[in-house]
C-alpha positions as CSV (number, residue, x, y, z in Angstrom):
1,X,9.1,1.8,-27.3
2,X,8.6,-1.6,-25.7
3,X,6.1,-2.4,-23.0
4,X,7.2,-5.2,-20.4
5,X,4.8,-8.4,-21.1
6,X,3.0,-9.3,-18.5
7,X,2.4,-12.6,-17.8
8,X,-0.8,-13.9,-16.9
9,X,-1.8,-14.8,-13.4
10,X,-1.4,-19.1,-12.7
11,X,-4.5,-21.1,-11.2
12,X,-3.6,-20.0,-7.4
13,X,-2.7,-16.4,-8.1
14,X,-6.3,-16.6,-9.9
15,X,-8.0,-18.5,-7.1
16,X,-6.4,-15.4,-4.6
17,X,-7.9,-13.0,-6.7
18,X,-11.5,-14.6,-6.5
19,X,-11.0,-14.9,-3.0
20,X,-10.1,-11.4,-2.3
21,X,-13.1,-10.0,-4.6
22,X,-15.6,-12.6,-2.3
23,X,-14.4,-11.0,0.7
24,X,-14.7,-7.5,-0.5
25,X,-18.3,-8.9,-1.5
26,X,-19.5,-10.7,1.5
27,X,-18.5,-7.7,3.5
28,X,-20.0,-5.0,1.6
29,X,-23.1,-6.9,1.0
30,X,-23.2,-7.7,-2.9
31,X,-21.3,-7.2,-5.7
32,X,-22.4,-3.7,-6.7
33,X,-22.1,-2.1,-3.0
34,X,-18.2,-3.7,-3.8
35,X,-17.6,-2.2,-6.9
36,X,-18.5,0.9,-6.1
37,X,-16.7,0.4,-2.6
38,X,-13.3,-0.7,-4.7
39,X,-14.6,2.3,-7.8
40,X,-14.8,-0.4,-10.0
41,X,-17.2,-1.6,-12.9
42,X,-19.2,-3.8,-11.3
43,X,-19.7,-5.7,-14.8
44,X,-15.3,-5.8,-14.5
45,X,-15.2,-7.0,-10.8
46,X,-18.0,-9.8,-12.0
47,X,-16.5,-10.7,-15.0
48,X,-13.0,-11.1,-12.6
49,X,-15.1,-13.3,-10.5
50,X,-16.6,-15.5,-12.6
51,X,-12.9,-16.1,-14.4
52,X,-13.8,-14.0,-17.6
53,X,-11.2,-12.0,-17.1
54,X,-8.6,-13.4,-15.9
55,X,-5.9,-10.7,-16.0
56,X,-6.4,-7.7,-13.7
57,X,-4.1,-4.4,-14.3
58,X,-1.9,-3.5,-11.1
59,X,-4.2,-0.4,-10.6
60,X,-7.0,-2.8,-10.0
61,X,-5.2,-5.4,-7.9
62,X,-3.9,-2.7,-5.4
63,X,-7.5,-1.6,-5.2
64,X,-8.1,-5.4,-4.0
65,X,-4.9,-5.6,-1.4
66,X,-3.1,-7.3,-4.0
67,X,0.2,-6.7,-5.9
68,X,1.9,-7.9,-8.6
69,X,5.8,-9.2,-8.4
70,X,8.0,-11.1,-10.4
71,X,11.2,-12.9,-9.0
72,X,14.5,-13.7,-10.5
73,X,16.9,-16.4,-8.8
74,X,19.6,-18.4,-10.0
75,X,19.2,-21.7,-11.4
């Protein structure tokens, strides 16, 4: 059985993602209040911030208000 590949997120869809943890953040009033707000690892959701890792599963970004899609158009 194959699994699709995933590619990894560019430099903007990276910058969203550090955007939409910093909200999540600012409004719950530190990174662990957010993690366990989002019922995430807060050791994950700071490694996500600080661009460690870089590649969040769709599980996690539809915890953040995010989702993953991948276009097809004609050349």
């Amino acid at each position: 059985m194959r699994y699709p590949v995933i590619k990894p997120p560019t430099k903007q869809e990276q910058a969203l993602i550090r955007r939409k943890i910093k909200e999540v953040v600012k409004a719950q009033g530190g990174l662990r209040p957010a993690a366990r707000h989002l019922k995430i690892k807060s050791s994950y959701l700071g490694s996500l911030l600080d661009g460690t890792k870089n590649n969040p599963g769709d599980w996690y970004l539809r915890k953040l208000g995010l989702r993953r899609v991948t276009y097809i158009e004609e050349v």
